[in-house]
C-alpha positions as CSV (number, residue, x, y, z in Angstrom):
1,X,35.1,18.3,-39.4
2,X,35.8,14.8,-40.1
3,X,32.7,12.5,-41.5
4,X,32.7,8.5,-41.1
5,X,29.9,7.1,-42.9
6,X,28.9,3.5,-43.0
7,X,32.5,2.3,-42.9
8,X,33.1,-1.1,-43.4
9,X,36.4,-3.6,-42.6
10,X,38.1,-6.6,-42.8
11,X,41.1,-8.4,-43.8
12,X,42.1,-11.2,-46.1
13,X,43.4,-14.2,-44.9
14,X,45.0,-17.3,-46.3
15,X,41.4,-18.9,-46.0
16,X,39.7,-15.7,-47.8
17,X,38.0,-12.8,-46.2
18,X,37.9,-12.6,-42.7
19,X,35.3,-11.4,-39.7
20,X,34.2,-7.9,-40.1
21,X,36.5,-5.7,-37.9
22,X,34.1,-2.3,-38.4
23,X,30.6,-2.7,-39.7
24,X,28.6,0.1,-40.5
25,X,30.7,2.7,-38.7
26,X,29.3,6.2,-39.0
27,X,29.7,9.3,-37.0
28,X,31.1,12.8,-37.4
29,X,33.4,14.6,-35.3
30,X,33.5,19.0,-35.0
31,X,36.5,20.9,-35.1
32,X,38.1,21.3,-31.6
33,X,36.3,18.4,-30.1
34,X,38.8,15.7,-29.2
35,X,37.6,12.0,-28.9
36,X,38.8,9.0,-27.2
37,X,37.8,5.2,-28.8
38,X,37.5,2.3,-26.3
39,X,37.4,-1.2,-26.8
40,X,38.2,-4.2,-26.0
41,X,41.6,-5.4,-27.2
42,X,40.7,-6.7,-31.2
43,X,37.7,-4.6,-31.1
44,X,38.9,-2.3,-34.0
45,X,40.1,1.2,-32.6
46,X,43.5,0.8,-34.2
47,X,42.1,0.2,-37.7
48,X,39.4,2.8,-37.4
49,X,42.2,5.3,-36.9
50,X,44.2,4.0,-39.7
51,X,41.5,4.5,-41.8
52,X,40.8,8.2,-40.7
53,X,44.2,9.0,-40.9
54,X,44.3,8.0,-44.4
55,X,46.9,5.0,-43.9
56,X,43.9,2.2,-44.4
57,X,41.0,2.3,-47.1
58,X,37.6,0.7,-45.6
59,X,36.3,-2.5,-47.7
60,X,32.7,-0.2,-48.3
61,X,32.1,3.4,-46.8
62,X,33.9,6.2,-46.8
63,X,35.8,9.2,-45.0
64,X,35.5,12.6,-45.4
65,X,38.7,15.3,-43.8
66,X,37.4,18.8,-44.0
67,X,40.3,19.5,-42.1
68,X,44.0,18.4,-42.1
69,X,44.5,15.2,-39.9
70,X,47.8,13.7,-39.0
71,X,48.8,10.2,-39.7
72,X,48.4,8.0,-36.3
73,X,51.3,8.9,-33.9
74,X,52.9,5.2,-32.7
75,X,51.5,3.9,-36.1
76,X,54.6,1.8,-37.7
77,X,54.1,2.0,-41.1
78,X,54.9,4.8,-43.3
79,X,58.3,5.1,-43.0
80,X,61.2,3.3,-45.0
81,X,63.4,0.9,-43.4
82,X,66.3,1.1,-45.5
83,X,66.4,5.1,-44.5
84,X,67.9,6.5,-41.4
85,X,65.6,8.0,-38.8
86,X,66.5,11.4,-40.5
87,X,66.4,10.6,-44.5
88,X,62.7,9.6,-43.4
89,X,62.1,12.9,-41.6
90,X,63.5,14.8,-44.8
91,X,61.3,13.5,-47.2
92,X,58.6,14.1,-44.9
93,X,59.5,17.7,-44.8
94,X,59.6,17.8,-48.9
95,X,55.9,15.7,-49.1
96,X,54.8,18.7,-47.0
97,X,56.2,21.7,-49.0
98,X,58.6,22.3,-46.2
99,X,62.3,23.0,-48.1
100,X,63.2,25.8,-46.8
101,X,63.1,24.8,-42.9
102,X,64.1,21.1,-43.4
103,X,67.2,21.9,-41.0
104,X,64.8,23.5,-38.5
105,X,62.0,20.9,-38.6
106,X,65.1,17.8,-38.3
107,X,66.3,19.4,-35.6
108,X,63.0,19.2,-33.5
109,X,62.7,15.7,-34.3
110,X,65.6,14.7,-33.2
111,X,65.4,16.4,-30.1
112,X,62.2,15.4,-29.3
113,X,62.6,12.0,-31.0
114,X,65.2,11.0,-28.0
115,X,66.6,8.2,-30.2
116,X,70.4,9.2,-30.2
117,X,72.5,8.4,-32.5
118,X,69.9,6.0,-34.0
119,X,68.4,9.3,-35.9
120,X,71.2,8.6,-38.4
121,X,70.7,4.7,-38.3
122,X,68.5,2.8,-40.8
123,X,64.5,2.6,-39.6
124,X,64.9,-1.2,-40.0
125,X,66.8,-1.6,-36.6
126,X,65.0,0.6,-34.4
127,X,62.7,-1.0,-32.0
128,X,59.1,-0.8,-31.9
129,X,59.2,2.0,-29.3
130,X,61.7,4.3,-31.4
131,X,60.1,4.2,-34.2
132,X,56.8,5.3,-32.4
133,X,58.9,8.1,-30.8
134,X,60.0,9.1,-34.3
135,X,56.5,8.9,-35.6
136,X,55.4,11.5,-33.1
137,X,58.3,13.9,-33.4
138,X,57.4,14.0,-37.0
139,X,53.6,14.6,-36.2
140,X,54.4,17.5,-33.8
141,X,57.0,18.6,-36.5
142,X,54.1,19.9,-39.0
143,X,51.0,21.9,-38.0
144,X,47.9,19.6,-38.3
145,X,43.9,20.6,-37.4
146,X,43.6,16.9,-35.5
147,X,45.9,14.7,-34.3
148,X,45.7,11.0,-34.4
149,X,47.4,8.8,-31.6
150,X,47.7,5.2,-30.9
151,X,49.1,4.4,-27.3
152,X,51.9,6.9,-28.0
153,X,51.5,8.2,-24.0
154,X,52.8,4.5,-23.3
155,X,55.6,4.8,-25.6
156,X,59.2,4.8,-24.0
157,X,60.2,5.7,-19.8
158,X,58.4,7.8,-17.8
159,X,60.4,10.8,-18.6
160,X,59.1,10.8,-22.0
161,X,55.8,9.9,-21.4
162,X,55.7,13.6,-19.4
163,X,57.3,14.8,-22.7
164,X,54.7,13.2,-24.4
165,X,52.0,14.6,-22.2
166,X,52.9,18.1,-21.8
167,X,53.3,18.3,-26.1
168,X,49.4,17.3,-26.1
169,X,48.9,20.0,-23.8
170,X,50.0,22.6,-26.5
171,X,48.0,21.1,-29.1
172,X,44.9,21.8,-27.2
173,X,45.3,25.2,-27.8
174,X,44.8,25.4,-31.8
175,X,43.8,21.6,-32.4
176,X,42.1,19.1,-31.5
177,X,43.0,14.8,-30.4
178,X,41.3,11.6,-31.8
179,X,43.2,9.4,-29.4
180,X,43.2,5.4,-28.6
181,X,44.8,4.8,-24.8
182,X,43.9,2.0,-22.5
183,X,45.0,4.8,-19.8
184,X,41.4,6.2,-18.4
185,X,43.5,9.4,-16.7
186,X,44.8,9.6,-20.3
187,X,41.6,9.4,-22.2
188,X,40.0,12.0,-19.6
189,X,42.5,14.6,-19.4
190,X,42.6,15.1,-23.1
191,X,39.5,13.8,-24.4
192,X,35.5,15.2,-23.6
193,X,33.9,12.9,-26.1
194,X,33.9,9.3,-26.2
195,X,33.6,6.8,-29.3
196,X,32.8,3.1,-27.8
197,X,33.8,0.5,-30.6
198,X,31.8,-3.4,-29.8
199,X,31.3,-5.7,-32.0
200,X,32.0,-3.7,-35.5
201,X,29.8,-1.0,-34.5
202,X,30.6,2.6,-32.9
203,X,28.6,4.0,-30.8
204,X,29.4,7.7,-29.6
205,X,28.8,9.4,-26.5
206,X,29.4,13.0,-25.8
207,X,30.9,12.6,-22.3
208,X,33.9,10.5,-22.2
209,X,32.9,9.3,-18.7
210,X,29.7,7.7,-20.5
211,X,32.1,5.9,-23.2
212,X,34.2,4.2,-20.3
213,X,31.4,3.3,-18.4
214,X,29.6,1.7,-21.1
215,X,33.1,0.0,-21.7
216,X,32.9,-1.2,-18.2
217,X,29.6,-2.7,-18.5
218,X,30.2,-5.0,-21.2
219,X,33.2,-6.4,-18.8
220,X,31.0,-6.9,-15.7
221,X,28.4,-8.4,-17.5
């Protein structure tokens, strides 16, 4: 189970604090229950999932992981740009106790990574899209209880994207998804329940149908 409560954010800005992004977030989400959040674009579902997955601290509130969650697949940060592709992926493996398969586990990445010869490159001069495709190989590469993904489905060609697609599939089996996709075929083929992020707050629904359509209504309104 993961446990939001009364999560606060914002940022500072060369004029001081800025607007609250999150304010007063609070909600809890079961094991094997996977959740879509919708918003508006700005609205705050990036930095709500930075902040579950441990990459982001709220201002006030806090987080509880009674499980183990992944960072955000397609979230840039975390890896050094100095490094190749696959000096990242090995210190990776050591963080996560994994010596004795590092061969085995840098192998998957790179195959499911798709990045080339840019594996052996430094991070620094990959492109916004490989370094999201690395991100996720490195997810998949380790055995989490959620998942976190950012717009990875829109990540690279089509081809990929099916990749991409099909490796959710498997998770459902043994874990669950708290994913951000402004695709609604996405959202509803691997998500039931639905977090609605407006203005700071959260508001959750247990039907992802009833998340987009409230969504919807703030548009037509």
């Amino acid at each position: 189970m993961i446990i939001v409560e009364d999560v606060h954010k914002r940022y500072q800005t060369q004029h001081g604090p800025g607007k609250w992004v999150l304010r007063g977030v609070s909600f809890s989400i079961p094991r094997k229950l996977s959740v879509g959040l919708i918003g508006a674009n700005g609205a705050g579902k990036s930095t709500l999932l930075r902040i579950v997955g441990g990459v982001d601290q709220p201002n006030k509130g806090r987080v509880e992981r009674h499980c183990r969650v992944s960072w955000p697949m397609g979230f840039g940060g975390g890896l050094q740009g100095s490094l190749t592709g696959r000096q990242n992926a090995k210190f990776v493996c050591r963080v996560h106790g994994h010596e004795d398969d590092i061969p085995d586990r840098l192998a998957y990445v790179q195959d499911f990574a798709e990045i080339g010869d840019a594996f052996d490159e430094p991070v620094k001069t990959y492109s916004s899209g490989m370094r999201s495709r690395l991100q996720f190989a490195l997810s998949l590469a380790f055995d989490f209880d959620v998942y976190i993904s950012d717009e990875v489905t829109s990540a690279g060609d089509a081809a990929f994207k099916i990749k991409a697609a099909a490796a959710f599939k498997k998770l459902a089996d043994h874990a669950s998804l708290i994913m951000v996709s402004h695709g609604e075929s996405t959202l509803r083929e691997f998500c039931s329940a639905g977090i609605w992020i407006h203005d700071g707050r959260a508001h959750w629904f247990d039907r992802i149908d009833d998340a987009l359509q409230a969504y919807k209504g703030t548009l037509s309104a």
